[in-house]
C-alpha positions in Angstrom: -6.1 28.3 1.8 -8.7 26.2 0.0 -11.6 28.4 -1.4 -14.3 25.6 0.2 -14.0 23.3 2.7 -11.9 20.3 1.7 -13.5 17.5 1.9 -11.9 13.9 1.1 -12.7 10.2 0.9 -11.3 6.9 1.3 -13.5 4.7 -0.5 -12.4 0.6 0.1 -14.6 -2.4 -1.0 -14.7 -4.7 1.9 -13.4 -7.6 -0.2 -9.9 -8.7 2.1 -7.4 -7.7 4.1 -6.3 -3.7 3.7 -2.7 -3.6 2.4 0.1 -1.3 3.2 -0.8 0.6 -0.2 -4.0 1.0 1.2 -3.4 2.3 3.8 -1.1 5.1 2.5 -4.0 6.2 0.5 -5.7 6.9 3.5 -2.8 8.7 5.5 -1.9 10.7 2.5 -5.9 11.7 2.0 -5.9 12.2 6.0 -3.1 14.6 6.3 -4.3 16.5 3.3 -7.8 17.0 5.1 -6.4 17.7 8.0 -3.4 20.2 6.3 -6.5 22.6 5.6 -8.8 21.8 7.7 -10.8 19.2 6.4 -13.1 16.3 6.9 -12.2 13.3 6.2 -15.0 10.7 4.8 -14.3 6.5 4.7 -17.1 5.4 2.7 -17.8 1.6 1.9 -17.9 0.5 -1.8 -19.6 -2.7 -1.6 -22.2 -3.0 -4.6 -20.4 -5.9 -6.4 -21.8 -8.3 -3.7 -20.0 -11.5 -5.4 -17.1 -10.4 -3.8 -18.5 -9.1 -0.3 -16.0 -11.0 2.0 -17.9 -11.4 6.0 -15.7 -9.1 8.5 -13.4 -7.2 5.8 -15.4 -4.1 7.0 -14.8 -4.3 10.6 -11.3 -5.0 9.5 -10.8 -1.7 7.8 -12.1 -0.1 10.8 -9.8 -1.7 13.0 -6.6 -1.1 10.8 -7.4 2.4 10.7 -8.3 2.7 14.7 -4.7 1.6 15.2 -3.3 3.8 13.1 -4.8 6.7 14.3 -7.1 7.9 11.6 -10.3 8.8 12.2 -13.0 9.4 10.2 -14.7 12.2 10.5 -17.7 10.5 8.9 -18.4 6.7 7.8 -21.3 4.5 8.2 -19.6 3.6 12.3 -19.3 7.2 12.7 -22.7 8.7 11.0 -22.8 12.0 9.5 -24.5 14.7 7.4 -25.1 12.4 3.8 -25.6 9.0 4.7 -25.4 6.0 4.4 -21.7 5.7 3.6 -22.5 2.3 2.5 -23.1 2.0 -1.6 -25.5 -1.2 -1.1 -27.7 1.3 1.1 -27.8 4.3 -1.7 -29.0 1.9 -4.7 -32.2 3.2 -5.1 -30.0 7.0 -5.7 -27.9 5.7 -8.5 -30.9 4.7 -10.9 -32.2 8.2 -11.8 -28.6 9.6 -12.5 -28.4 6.2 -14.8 -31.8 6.8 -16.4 -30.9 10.6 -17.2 -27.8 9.1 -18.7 -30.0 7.3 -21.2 -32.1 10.4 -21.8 -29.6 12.6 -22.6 -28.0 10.0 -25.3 -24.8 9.7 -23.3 -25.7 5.7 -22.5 -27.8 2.7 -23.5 -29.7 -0.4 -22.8 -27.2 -3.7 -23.4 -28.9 -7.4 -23.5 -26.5 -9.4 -24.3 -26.2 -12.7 -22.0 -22.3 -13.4 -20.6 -22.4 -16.3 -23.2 -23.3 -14.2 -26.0 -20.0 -12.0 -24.7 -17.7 -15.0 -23.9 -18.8 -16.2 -27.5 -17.8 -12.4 -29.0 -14.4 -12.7 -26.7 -13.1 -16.2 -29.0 -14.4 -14.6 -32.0 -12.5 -11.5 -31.6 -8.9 -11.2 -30.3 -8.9 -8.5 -27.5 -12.9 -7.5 -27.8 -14.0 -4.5 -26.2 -17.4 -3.7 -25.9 -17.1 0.0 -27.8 -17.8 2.2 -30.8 -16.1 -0.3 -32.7 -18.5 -3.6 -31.9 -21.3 -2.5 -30.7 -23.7 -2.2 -33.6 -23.2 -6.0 -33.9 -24.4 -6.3 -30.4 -27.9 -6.8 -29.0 -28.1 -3.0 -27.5 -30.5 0.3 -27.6 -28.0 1.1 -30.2 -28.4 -1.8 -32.7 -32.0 -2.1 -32.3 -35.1 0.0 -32.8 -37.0 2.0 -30.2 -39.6 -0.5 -30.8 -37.6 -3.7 -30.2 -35.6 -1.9 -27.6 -39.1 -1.6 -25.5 -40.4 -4.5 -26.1 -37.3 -6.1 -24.6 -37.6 -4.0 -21.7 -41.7 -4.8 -21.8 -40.6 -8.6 -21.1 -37.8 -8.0 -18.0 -35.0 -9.2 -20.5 -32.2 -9.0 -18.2 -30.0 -5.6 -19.4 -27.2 -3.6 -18.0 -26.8 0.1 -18.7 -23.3 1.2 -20.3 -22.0 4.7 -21.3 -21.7 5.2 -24.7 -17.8 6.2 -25.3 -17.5 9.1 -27.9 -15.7 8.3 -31.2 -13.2 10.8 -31.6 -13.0 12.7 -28.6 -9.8 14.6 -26.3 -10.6 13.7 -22.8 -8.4 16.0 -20.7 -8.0 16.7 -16.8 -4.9 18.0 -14.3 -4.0 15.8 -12.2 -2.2 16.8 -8.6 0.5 15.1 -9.3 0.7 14.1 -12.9 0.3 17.7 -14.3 -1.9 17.7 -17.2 -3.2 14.3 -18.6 -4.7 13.3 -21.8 -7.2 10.4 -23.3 -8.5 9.5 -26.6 -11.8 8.5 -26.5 -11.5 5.7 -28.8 -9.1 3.7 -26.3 -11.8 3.4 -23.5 -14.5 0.5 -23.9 -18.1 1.2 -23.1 -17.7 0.4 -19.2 -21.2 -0.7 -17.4 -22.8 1.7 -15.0 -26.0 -0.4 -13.8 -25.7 -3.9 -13.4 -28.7 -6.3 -14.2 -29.1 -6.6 -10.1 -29.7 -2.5 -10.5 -26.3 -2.0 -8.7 -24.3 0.7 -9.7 -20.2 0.0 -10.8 -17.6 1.5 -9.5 -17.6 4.2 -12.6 -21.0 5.6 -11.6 -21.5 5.3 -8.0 -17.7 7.3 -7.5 -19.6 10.3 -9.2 -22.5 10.1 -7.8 -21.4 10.0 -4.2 -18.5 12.3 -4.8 -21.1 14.8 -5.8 -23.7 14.2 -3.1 -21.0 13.9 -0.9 -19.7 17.7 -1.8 -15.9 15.9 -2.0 -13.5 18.4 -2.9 -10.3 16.3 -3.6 -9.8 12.7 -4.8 -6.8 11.0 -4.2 -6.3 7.3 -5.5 -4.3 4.2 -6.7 -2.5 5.1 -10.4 -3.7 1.5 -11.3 -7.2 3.7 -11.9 -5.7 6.0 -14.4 -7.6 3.8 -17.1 -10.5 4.8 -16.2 -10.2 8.1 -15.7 -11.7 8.8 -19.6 -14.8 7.4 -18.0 -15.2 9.5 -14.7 -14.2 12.7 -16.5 -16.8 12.4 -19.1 -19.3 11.3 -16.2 -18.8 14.3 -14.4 -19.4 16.2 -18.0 -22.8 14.8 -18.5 -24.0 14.6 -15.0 -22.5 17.8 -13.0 -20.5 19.9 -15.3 -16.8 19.9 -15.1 -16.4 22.4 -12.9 -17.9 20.7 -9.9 -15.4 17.6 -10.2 -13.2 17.0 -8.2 -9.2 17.4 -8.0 -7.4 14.6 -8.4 -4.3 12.7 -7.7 -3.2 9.7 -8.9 -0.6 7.8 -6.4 2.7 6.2 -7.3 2.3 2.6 -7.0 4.3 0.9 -3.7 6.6 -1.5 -6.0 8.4 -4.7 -4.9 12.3 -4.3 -3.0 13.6 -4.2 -6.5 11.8 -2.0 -7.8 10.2 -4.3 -10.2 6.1 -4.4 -10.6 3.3 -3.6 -7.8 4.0 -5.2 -4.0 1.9 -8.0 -3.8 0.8 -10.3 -0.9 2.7 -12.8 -2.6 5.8 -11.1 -2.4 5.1 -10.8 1.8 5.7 -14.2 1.5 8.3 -15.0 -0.7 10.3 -12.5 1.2 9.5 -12.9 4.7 7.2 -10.1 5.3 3.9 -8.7 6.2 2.3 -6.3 3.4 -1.0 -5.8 5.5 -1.8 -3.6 8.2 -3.3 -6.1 10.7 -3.6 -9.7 10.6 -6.6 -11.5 8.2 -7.6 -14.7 7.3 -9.9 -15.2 4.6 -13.2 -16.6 5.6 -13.5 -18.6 2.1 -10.1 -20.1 2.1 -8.2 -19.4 5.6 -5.9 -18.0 4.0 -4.0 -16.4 6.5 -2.0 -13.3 6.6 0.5 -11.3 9.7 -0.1 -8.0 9.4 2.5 -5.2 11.0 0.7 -5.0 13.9 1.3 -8.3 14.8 4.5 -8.5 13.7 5.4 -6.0 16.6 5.0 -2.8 14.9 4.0 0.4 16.2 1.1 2.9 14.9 3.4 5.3 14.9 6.2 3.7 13.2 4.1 1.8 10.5 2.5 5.7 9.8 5.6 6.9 9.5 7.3 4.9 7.5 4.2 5.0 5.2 4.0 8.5 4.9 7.6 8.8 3.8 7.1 5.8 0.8 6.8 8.1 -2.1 6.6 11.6 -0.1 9.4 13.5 1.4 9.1 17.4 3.0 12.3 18.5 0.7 14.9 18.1 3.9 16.8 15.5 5.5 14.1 14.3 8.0 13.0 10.9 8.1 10.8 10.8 11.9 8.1 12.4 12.0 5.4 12.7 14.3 1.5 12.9 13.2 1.2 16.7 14.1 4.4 17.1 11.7 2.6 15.0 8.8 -0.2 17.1 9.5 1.8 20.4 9.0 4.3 19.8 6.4 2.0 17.0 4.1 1.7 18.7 0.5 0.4 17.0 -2.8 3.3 18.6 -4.4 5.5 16.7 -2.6 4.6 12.9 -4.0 6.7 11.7 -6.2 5.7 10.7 -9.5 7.5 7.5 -9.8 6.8 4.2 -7.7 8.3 4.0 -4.2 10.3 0.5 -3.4 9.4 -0.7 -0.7 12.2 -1.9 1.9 11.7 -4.3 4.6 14.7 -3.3 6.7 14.3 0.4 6.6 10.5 -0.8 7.6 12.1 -2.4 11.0 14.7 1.3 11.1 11.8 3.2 11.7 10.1 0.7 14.2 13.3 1.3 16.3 13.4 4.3 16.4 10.3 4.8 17.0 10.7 2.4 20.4 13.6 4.5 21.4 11.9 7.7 21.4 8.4 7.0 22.9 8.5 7.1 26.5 8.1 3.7 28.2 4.3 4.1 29.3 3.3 4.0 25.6 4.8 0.8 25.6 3.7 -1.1 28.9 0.1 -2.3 27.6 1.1 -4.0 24.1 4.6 -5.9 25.4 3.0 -6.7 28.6 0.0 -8.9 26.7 3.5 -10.4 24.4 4.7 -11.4 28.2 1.6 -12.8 28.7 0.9 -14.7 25.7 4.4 -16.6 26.6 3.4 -17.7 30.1 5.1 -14.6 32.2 2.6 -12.8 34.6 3.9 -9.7 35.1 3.4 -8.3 38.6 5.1 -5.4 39.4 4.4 -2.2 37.0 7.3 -0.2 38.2 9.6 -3.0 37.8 8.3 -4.1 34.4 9.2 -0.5 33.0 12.1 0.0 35.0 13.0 -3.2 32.8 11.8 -2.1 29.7 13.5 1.9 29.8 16.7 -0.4 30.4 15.9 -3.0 27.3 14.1 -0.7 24.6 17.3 0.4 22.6 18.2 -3.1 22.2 14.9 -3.5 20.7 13.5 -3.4 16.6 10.3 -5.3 16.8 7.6 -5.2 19.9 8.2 -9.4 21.0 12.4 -8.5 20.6 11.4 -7.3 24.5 10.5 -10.7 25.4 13.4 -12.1 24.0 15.9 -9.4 25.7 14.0 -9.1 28.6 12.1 -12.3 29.5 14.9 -13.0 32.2 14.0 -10.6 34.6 11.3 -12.5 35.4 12.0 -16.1 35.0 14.9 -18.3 34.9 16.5 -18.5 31.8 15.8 -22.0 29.8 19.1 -22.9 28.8 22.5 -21.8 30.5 25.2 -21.4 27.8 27.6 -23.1 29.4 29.8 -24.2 26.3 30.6 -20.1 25.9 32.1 -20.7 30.3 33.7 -23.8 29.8 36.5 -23.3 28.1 38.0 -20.6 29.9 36.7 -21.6 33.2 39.2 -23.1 36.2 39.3 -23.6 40.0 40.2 -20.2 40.4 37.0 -18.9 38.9 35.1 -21.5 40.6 36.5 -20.0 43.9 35.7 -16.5 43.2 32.2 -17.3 42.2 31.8 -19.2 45.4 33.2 -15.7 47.3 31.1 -13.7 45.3 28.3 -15.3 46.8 28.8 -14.9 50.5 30.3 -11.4 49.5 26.6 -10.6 47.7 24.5 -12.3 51.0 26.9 -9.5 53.1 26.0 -6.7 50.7 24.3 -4.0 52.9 23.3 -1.3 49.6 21.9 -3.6 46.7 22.9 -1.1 43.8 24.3 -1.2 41.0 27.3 0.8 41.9 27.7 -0.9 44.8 27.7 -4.2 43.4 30.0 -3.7 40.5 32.2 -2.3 43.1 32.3 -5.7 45.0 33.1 -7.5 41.9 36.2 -5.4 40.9 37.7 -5.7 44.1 37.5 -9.0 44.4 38.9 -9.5 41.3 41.8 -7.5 42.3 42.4 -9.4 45.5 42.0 -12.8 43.5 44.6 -11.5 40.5 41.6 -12.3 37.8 41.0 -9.5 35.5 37.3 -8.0 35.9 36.8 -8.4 32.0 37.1 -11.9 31.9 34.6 -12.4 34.5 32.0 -10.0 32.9 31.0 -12.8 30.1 30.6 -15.9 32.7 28.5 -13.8 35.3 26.5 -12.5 32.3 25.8 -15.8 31.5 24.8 -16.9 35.0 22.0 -14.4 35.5 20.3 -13.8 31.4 21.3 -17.6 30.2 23.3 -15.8 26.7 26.2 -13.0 25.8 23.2 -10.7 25.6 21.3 -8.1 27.8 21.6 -5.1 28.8 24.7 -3.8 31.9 25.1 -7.0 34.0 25.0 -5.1 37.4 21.7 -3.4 36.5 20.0 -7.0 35.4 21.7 -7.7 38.9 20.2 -5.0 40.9 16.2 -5.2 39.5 16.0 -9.3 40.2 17.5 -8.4 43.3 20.0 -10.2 45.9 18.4 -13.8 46.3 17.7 -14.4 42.9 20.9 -13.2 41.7 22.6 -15.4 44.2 20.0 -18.3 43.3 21.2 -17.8 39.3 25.2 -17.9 40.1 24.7 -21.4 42.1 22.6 -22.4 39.8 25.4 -22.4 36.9 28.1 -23.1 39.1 26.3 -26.8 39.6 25.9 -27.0 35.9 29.9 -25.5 35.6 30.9 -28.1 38.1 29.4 -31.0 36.4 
């Protein structure tokens, strides 16, 4: 058990749509909380307002509504130190910058972006560090005197950390094991901006201090800037109040070659975000899993095993599982490839074992949306308990069950023609006035019929399975042909067969 309360954050800027990678980060920072305990904290990083994008953050809150993971405190769900949202804690970030300066650990920059793009053509691969910035218009380069009287006129500054020279930045990561820096590699990143926004460097300290969190899990794409954070926490807190930390393994293309991107999704056929977006500045639009007829549960699970395993063979696994077995010492170090098809595996499996009334709401609005009103509840998941194995993705019900309660568009006729004669036609024609005799509509009782009047007309049951199949779904599809046959019931099954015997006949 954890000596203090663990305490963990999810910490997205509200910039686009939240992809799968995302969203592992949160399950894996969820299930961790949750392992011991926890809370779990979704905090909003929005100070670079440049690339504020309207309705990303409701978006974030309705990717992670569907998949189940709450937060135990966000700006939409209050708590003990708000605001959640950066924008709304500017004012806290100054005096932590200012002490910075005090203390010698950051300074005063001046220099206009065209003095830097300028520096940037001069110098191949410029980096704003111990290297260059004596020849830069900074607190460094210039006296206290011109230093204050720069400051006296508003000259437009921003405040950066001042990197050490030659100094072995160090910390143990979850994962990783123990990870080293030198000093000298990392530029002097900005901490204020000249709007008096915090970066990302300073604010992720600050609020992970205020905040009292416990554990930070994140991206391995922020490694880099690890040097930075560490050496924050030195000069603000003490190292002893930072943080653990683990770096994720980065969800990689199918062949296992870079970082999944969005652009991949499409080259390949596939959704790599969680819900649907389109991008208010270029409509830009994107199908998210949801959409594509995933389930919560699947989409979850499938994340939770991308890169973490419990040491057996299991592959399903239920949130109260993830909950129990999730360990940080179980996440690989390497990348995870991600795989489209064992995506749509765990979709089916999850549609075969949920019962049907998990299912009802969500297939019956894909019914819906294609023109079918559905009427009867008990007959619609009567229908779907007999279609749901058949099914990978949430609208494959539509397509394998849609015939239940409509005629089917097209008749594949071509598949009864050639094998079809008089004597087929006759028994068709029988079956009918057999069917309108029928006292018990069941399926036993119907398939009964059939054989026996097969028998007495010398054709082989099997070779009438594949026309009647045809008659009543419109395709060699479906699931048994006597229980489509008892659930549209006795006219409409008799309406179905005349209805392909005219187009037989023609």
């Amino acid at each position: 058990m954890m000596d203090k309360k663990v305490r963990v954050r999810f910490a997205p800027s509200p910039t686009g749509g939240l992809h799968l990678g995302g969203v592992r980060t949160v399950l894996f920072n969820y299930l961790f909380a949750k392992h011991f305990g926890g809370d779990f904290i979704l905090r909003i990083e929005d100070t670079d307002q440049t690339r504020f994008v309207e309705g990303a953050e409701d978006y974030i809150f309705e990717c992670l509504k569907w998949c189940g993971l709450t937060p135990d405190e966000s700006p939409l769900h209050g708590g003990p130190y708000a605001p959640y949202r950066q924008s709304e804690r500017k004012e806290i970030y100054r005096q932590y910058a200012e002490q910075l300066l005090k203390d010698g650990h950051a300074y005063y920059a001046f220099d206009t972006p065209e003095e830097l793009d300028a520096k940037r053509k001069e110098i191949p691969n410029f980096q704003y560090n111990h290297q260059h910035r004596l020849a830069l218009r900074n607190s460094v380069s210039l006296t206290e005197t011109e230093t204050a009287k720069l400051l006296e006129k508003n000259v437009p500054y921003v405040i950066r950390i001042k990197m050490p020279d030659n100094e072995e930045v160090r910390f143990t990561d979850m994962i990783r094991g123990e990870v080293n820096f030198h000093s000298s590699q990392t530029d002097d990143k900005v901490l204020l901006k000249a709007d008096g926004m915090p970066t990302y460097h300073l604010a992720v300290v600050v609020d992970d201090y205020l905040m009292k969190i416990t554990h930070a899990f994140r991206g391995e794409e922020w490694l880099p800037s690890a040097p930075v954070h560490v050496l924050l926490w030195k000069y603000l807190f003490g190292l002893e109040n930072m943080p653990h930390w683990a770096h994720l393994p980065l969800i990689l293309k199918p062949d296992g070659n870079g970082k999944l991107s969005k652009r991949d999704g499409d080259r390949l056929g596939f959704p790599v975000f969680a819900m649907n977006w389109t991008d208010p500045r270029t409509n830009d639009f994107a199908q998210g899993f949801r959409e594509r007829g995933f389930l919560p549960e699947a989409f979850v699970n499938m994340l939770a095993v991308l890169g973490w395993n419990d040491g057996s063979e299991q592959e399903i696994f239920t949130m109260t599982e993830l909950i129990q077995k999730f360990s940080m010492d179980r996440v690989h170090k390497g990348g995870a490839k991600f795989d489209y098809e064992k995506a749509k595996w765990f979709n089916h499996e999850w549609i075969k074992r949920l019962p049907v009334s998990s299912l009802l709401l969500p297939v019956k609005r894909l019914f819906e949306e294609q023109g079918i009103a559905i009427d009867d509840e008990e007959m619609f998941a009567k229908v779907l308990e007999l279609v749901k194995d058949r099914c990978t993705l949430l609208p494959d019900f539509v397509q394998q069950a849609s015939f239940f309660f409509k005629l089917p568009e097209t008749i594949d006729i071509a598949s009864i023609k050639p094998k079809w004669d008089d004597k087929k036609n006759q028994f068709f024609m029988e079956l009918i006035r057999a069917y309108e005799l029928t006292t018990l509509w069941q399926h036993d009782e119907l398939e009964k019929e059939l054989k026996e009047m097969a028998a007495a007309h010398q054709i082989k049951s099997g070779e009438l399975m594949a026309p009647f199949r045809i008659m009543l779904v419109g395709g060699k599809f479906g699931p048994g042909v006597f229980d489509i046959a008892e659930i549209i019931g006795r006219e409409e099954t008799i309406a179905r067969i005349k209805h392909t015997l005219q187009l037989v006949n023609l």
